[in-house]
C-alpha positions as CSV (number, residue, x, y, z in Angstrom):
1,X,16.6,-16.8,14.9
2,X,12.9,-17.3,14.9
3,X,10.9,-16.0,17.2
4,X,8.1,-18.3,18.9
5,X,4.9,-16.0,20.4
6,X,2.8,-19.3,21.7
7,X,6.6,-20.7,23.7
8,X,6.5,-17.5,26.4
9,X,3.9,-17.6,28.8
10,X,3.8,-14.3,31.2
11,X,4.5,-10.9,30.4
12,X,5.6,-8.7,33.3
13,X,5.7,-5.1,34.2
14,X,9.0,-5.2,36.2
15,X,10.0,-2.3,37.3
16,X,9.6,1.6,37.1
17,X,12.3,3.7,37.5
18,X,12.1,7.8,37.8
19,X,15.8,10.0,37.4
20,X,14.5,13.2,39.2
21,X,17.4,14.9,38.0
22,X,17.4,13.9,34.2
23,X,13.3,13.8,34.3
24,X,13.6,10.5,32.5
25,X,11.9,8.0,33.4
26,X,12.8,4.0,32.1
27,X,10.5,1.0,32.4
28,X,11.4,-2.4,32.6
29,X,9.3,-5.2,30.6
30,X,10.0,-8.9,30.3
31,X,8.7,-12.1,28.3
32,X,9.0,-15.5,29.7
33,X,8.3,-18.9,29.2
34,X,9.7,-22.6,30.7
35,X,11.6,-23.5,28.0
36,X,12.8,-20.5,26.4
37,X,15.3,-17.4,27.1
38,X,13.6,-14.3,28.6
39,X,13.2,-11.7,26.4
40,X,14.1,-8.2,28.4
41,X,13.3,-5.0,27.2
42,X,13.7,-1.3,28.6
43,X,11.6,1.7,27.3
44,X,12.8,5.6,28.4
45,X,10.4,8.2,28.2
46,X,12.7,11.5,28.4
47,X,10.6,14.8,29.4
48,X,10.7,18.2,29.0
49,X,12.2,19.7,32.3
50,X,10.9,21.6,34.8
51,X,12.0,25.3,35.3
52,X,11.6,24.6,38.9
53,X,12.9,21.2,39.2
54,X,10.0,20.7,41.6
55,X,7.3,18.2,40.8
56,X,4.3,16.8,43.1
57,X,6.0,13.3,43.3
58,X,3.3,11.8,45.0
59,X,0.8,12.3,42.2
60,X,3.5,12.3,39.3
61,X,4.4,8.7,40.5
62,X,1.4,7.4,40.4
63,X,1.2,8.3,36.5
64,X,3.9,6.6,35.8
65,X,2.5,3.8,37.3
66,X,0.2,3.9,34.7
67,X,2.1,5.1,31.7
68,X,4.2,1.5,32.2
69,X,1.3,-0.2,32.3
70,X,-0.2,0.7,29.0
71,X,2.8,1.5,26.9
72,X,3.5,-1.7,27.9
73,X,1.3,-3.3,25.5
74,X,4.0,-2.4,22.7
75,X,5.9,-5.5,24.3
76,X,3.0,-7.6,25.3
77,X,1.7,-8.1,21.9
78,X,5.1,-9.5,20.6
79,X,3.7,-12.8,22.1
80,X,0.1,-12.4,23.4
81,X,0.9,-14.5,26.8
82,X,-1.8,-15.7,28.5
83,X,-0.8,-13.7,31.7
84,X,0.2,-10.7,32.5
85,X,2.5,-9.8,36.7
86,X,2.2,-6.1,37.1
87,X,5.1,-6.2,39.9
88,X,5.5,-2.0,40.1
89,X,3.4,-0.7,43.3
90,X,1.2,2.1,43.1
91,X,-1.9,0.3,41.1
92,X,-5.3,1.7,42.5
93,X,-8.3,-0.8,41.7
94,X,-9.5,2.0,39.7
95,X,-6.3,2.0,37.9
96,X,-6.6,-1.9,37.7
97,X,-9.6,-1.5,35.5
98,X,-8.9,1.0,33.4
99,X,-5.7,-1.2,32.6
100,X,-8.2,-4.3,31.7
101,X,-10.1,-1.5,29.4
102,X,-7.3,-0.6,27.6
103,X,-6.4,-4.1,27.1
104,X,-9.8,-5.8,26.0
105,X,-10.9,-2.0,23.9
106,X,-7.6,-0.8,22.5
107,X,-6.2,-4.0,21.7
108,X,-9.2,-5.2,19.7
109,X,-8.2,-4.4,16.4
110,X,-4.9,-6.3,17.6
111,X,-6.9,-9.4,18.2
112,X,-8.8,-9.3,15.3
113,X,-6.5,-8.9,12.5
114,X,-4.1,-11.5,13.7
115,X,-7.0,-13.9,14.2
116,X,-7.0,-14.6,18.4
117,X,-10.5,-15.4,18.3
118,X,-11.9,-12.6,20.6
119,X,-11.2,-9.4,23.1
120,X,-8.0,-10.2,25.2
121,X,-8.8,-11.4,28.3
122,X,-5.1,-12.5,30.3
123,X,-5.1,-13.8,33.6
124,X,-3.4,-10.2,35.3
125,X,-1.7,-10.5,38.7
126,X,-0.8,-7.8,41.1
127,X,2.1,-8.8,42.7
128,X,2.0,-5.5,45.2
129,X,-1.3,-4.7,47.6
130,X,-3.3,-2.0,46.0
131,X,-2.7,1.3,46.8
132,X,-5.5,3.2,48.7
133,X,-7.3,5.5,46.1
134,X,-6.6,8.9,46.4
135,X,-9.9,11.1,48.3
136,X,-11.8,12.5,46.8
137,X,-11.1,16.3,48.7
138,X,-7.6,15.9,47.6
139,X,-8.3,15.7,43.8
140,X,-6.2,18.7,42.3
141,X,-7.7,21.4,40.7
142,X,-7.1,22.7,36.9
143,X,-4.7,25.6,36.9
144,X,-2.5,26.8,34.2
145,X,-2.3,26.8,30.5
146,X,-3.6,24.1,28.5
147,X,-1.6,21.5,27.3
148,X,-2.5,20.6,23.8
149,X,-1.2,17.2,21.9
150,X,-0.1,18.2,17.8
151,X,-0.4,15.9,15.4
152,X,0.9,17.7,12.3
153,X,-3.2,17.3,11.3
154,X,-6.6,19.6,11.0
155,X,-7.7,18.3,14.0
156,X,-5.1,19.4,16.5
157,X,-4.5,22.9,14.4
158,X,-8.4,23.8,15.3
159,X,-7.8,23.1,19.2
160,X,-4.8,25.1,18.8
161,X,-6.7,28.3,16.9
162,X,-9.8,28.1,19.3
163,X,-8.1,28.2,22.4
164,X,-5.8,31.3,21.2
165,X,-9.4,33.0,19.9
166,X,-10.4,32.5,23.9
167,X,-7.5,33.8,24.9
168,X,-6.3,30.4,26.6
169,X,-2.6,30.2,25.7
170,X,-2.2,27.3,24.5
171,X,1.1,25.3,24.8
172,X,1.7,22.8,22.1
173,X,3.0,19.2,22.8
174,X,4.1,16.1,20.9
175,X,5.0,12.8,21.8
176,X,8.8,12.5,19.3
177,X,7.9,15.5,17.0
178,X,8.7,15.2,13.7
179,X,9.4,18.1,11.0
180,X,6.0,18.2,10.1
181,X,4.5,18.7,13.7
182,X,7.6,21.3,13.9
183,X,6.5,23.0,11.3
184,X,3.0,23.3,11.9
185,X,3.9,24.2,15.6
186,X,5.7,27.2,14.0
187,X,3.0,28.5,12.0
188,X,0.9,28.7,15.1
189,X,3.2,30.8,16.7
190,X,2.4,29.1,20.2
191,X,5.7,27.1,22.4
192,X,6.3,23.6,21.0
193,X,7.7,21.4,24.2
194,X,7.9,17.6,23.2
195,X,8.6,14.3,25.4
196,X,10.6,11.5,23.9
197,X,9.6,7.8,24.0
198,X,12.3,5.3,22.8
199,X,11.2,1.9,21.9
200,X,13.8,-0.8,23.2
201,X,15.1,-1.8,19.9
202,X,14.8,-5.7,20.8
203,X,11.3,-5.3,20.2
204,X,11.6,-4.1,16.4
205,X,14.1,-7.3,16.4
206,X,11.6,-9.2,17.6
207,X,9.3,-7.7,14.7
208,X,11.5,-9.1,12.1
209,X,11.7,-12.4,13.7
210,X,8.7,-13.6,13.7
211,X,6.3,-11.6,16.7
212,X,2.9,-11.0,16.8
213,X,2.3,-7.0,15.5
214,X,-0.8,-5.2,15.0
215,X,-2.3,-1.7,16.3
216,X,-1.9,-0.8,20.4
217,X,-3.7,2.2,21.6
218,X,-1.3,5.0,20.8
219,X,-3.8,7.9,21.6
220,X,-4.1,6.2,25.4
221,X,-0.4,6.1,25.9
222,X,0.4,9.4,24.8
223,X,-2.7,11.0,26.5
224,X,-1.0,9.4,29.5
225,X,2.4,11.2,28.7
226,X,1.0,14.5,28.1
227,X,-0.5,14.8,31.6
228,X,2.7,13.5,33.3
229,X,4.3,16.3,31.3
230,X,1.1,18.7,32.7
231,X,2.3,17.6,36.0
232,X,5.9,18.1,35.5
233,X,5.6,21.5,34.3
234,X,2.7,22.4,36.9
235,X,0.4,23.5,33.4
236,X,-3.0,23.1,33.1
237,X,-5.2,20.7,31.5
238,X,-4.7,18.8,28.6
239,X,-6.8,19.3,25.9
240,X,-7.0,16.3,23.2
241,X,-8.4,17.0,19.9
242,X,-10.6,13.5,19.2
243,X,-13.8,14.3,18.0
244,X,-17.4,12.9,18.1
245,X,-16.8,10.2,14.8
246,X,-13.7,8.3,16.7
247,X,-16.6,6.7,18.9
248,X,-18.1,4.8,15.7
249,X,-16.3,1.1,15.6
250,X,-14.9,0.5,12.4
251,X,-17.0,-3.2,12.1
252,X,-18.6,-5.3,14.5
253,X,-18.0,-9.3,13.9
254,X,-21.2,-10.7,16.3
255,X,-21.2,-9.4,19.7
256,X,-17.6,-8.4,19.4
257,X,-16.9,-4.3,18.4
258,X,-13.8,-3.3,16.8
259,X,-12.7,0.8,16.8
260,X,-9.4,1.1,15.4
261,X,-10.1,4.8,16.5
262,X,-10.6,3.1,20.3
263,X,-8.5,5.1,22.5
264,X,-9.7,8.8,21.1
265,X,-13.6,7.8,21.4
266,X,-15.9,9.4,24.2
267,X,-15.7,5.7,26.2
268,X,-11.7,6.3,26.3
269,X,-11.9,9.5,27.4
270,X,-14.8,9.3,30.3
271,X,-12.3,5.8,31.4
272,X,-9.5,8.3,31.4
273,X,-11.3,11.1,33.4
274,X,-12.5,8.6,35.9
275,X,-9.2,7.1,36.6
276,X,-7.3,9.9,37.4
277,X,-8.9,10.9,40.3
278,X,-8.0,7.5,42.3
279,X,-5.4,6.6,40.9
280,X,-2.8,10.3,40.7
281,X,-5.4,12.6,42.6
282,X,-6.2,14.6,39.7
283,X,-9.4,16.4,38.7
284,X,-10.9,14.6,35.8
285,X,-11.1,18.1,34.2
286,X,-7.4,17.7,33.6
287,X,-8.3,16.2,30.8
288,X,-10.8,16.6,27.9
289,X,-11.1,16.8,24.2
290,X,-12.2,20.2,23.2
291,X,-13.5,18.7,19.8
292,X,-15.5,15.8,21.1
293,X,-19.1,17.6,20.1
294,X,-18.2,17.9,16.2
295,X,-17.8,15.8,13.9
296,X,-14.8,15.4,11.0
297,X,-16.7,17.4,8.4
298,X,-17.6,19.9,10.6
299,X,-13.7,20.7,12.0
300,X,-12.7,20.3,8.8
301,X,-14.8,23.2,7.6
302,X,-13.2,25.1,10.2
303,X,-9.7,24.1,9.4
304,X,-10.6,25.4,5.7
305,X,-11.2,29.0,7.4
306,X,-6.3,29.2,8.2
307,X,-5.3,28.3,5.1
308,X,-1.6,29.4,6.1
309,X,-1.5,25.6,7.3
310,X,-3.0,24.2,4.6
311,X,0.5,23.9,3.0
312,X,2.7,22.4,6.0
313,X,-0.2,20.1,7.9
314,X,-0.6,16.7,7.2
315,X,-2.2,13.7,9.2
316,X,-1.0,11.1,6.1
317,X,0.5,7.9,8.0
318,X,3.0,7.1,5.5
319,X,4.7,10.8,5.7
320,X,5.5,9.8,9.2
321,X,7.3,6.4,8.9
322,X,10.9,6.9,10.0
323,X,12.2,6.5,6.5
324,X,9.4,8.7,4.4
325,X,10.8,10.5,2.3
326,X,8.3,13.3,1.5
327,X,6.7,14.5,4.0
328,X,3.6,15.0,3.0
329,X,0.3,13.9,1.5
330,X,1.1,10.2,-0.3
331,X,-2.3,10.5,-2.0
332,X,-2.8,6.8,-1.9
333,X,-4.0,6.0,1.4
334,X,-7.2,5.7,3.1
335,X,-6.9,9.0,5.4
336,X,-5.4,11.2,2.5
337,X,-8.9,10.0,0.4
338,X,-10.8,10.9,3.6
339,X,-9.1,14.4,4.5
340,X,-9.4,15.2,0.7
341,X,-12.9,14.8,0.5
342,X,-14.0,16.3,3.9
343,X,-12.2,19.1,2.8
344,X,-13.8,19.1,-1.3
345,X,-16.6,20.4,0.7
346,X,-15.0,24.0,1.3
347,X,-12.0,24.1,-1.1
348,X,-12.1,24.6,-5.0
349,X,-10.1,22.1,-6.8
350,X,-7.0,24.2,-7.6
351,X,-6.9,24.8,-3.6
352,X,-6.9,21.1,-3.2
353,X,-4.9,20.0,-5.7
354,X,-2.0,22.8,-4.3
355,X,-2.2,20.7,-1.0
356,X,-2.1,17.6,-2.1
357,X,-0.1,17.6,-5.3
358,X,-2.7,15.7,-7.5
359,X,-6.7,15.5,-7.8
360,X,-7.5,12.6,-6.1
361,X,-11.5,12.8,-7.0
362,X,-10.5,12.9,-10.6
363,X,-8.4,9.3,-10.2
364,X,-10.5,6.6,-11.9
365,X,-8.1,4.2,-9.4
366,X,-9.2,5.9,-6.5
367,X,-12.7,4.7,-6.8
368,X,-12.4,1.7,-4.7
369,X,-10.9,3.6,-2.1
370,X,-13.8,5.4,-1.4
371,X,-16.0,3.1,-1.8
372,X,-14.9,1.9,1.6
373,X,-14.8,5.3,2.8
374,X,-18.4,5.4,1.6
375,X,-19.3,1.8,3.3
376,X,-19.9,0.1,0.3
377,X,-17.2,-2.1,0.9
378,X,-17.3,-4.9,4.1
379,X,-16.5,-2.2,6.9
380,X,-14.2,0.9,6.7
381,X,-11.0,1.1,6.3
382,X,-8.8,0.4,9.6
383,X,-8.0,3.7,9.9
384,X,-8.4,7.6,11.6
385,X,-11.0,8.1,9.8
386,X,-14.6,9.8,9.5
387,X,-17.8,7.9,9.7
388,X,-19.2,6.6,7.2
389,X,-22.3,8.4,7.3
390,X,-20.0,11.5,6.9
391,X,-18.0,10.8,4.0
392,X,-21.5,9.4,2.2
393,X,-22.9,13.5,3.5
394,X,-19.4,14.9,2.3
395,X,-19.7,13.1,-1.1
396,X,-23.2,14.5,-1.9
397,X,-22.5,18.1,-0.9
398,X,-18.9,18.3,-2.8
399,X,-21.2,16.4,-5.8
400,X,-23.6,19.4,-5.8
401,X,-20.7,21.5,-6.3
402,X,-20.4,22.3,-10.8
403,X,-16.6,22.5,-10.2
404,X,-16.3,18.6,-8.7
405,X,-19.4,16.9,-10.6
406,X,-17.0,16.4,-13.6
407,X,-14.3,14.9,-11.4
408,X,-14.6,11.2,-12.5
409,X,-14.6,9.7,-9.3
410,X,-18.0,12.2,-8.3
411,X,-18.8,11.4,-11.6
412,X,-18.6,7.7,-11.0
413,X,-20.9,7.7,-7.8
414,X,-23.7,10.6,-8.9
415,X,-24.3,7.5,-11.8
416,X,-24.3,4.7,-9.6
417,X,-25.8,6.3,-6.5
418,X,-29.2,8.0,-7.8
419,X,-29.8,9.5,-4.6
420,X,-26.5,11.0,-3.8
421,X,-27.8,14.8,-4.5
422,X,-31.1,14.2,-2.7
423,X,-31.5,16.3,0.4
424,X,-31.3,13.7,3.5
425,X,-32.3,16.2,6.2
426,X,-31.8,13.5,9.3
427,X,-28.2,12.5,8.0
428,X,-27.0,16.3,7.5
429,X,-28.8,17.2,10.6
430,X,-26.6,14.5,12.4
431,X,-23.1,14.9,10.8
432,X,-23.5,18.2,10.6
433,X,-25.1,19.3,14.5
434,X,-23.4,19.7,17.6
435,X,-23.6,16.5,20.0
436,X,-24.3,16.2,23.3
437,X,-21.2,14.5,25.5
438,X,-21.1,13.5,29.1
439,X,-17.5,14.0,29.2
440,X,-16.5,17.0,31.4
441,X,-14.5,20.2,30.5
442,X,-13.9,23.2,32.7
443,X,-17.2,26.6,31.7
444,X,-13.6,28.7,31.1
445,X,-12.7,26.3,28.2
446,X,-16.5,26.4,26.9
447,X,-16.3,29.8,25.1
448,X,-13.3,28.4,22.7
449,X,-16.1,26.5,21.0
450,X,-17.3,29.3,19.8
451,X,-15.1,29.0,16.9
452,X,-18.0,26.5,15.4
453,X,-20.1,29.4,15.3
């Protein structure tokens, strides 16, 4: 049966409910409308257990709150209602706000691509009084070791490496690890502990029927999940790996900014450190991205330095579809171009082409694809990808290089870009330095940045 978005008019946040003794937690979602059937849906997030069994329910509850909220959106944007009942208690205003955030910034490319005319902007109702912010003097302190999202990618495997150099013990976490993130958790030789989200299958129903899709925040949602887990497991901070080029929209259409890379840019972050405190009592150095000063080409010239992971990490989309098959790098999309040529700046070809299984700078067809990379198309691609001031820096150092300026794709661009070799100083100096960032992180967690030399 088709499914109508415009017939259902509110989305609500029902209920959230917390099994202390399975540390599984369900939320409760519906879509209604006057003249149409509600649509109900229930999402579990199961966690990792506590040794203990003891958890600081007070602030742990008040995540959850939150965690609803957000991975909400996954149901929301079946229909794009123009209102939105938060009926669960425990909203601060702060929390409120950051909600609103989320919505308008994260959703953006959402709105954009399935043509809604501009940043969301639904009528929300609280249905319960706001909670009372927690004070300020109760705020928890960061104790413990860090907890440290895994991707299965560079990014993630440098956080990893620089907080065993300091001596920081890292623990490893993913959000439904596949055997890629498995794999790569192995070769670290730190503890892998990983949460489980299940999407209510109605929604992928839904999907097929005829909803709205498009991109939700991911990064915000399972940033939110890793410091319930924190809390569950009393650890320490969590310690994101987004770095410095996530903050750069991927086009701007007027006054209107779109970052598919939204929810891991320094605005996301700073929202999340702010929020924590009111709304779960939290230290906003409980969470941080230990990347955040460097850009792509930069960590990626550190990931070069453990080549041990050079042959089970990936961070290609399609090798993590439920039904890929190979599990690994597809060479054909957007972020395998993009990894490839970050990393053509400190790899020979015969390492590369080991990795990836093919040359993809030697692939006449590939051309176009970088060209967006490079910004010579309308905008780049929607996609976790560098800026494209970087891969414009990357492409002119790895052109330099007598063992890629044959490859016909470098080929292609030394001939139609004259200046590609030049020395641009400013642009280097900029995708190559360390920038300054507002967003907090504890002096001990300083020294693992040291790894940038």
């Amino acid at each position: 049966m088709a499914f109508t978005p415009q017939a259902y008019s509110t989305f609500s946040f029902d209920e959230a409910v917390w099994d202390c003794d399975a540390f599984r937690a369900e939320f409760h979602y519906s879509l209604s409308g006057e003249a149409v059937e509600t649509k109900r849906f229930v999402e579990t997030l199961q966690f990792t257990a506590s040794v203990t069994g003891r958890i600081d329910r007070e602030r742990f509850d008040s995540l959850l709150v939150l965690i609803g909220a957000v991975a909400g959106l996954s149901y929301f944007k079946a229909a794009n209602p123009p209102r939105i009942d938060l009926k669960v208690p425990g909203f601060t205003q702060a929390g409120l706000d950051y909600f609103r955030l989320v919505l308008r910034e994260g959703m953006a490319e959402y709105a954009y691509r399935n043509d809604l005319g501009g940043p969301l902007n639904p009528e929300i109702v609280v249905t319960e009084p706001l909670a009372e912010p927690w004070a300020r003097n109760s705020w928890r302190d960061v104790e413990g070791d860090p907890l440290v999202p895994i991707g299965g990618g560079k990014d993630s495997v440098v956080s990893v490496e620089a907080l065993h150099r300091a001596r920081l013990h890292p623990i490893q976490f993913a959000v439904n690890p596949n055997p890629i993130i498995e794999r790569v958790a192995r070769v670290s030789g730190h503890a892998l502990i990983s949460a489980t989200r299940t999407i209510d299958p109605l929604l992928l129903q839904l999907n097929a029927d005829g909803a709205l899709n498009g991109h939700v925040p991911v990064t915000a949602i399972n940033s939110l999940i890793t410091l319930a887990q924190s809390r569950i497991l009393d650890a320490g901070p969590v310690v994101m790996s987004n770095e410095h080029s996530a903050s750069e929209p991927t086009l701007i259409s007027g006054e209107w900014s779109i970052n598919h890379q939204w929810s891991k840019s320094l605005e996301a972050e700073l929202a999340l450190q702010a929020v924590i405190g009111p709304q779960a009592g939290l230290n906003p150095e409980h969470y941080f991205s230990l990347l955040r000063p460097f850009s792509e080409l930069r960590i990626a010239g550190v990931y070069a330095m453990f080549p041990r992971y050079h042959q089970v990490a990936t961070s290609c989309n399609r090798a993590f579809r439920l039904d890929a098959k190979d599990q690994s790098w597809c060479g054909e999309c957007d972020k395998c171009r993009f990894v490839y040529l970050v990393l053509s700046n400190y790899l020979a070809p015969h390492q590369l082409d080991a990795v990836f299984g093919r040359q993809l700078l030697n692939e006449e067809e590939q051309i176009a694809g970088f060209e967006a990379l490079l910004g010579l198309d309308q905008h780049k691609p929607f996609e976790c990808v560098g800026t494209e001031a970087e891969s414009m820096v990357a492409l002119g150092q790895t052109a330099k290089k007598p063992a890629w300026a044959s490859h016909k794709v470098v080929a292609h661009f030394i001939s139609t870009i004259p200046t590609l070799t030049d020395s641009h100083t400013d642009l280097e100096r900029e995708v190559f330095g360390v920038h300054e960032t507002t967003a907090g992180i504890p002096k001990v967690y300083e020294s693992a940045r040291s790894i940038f030399g």
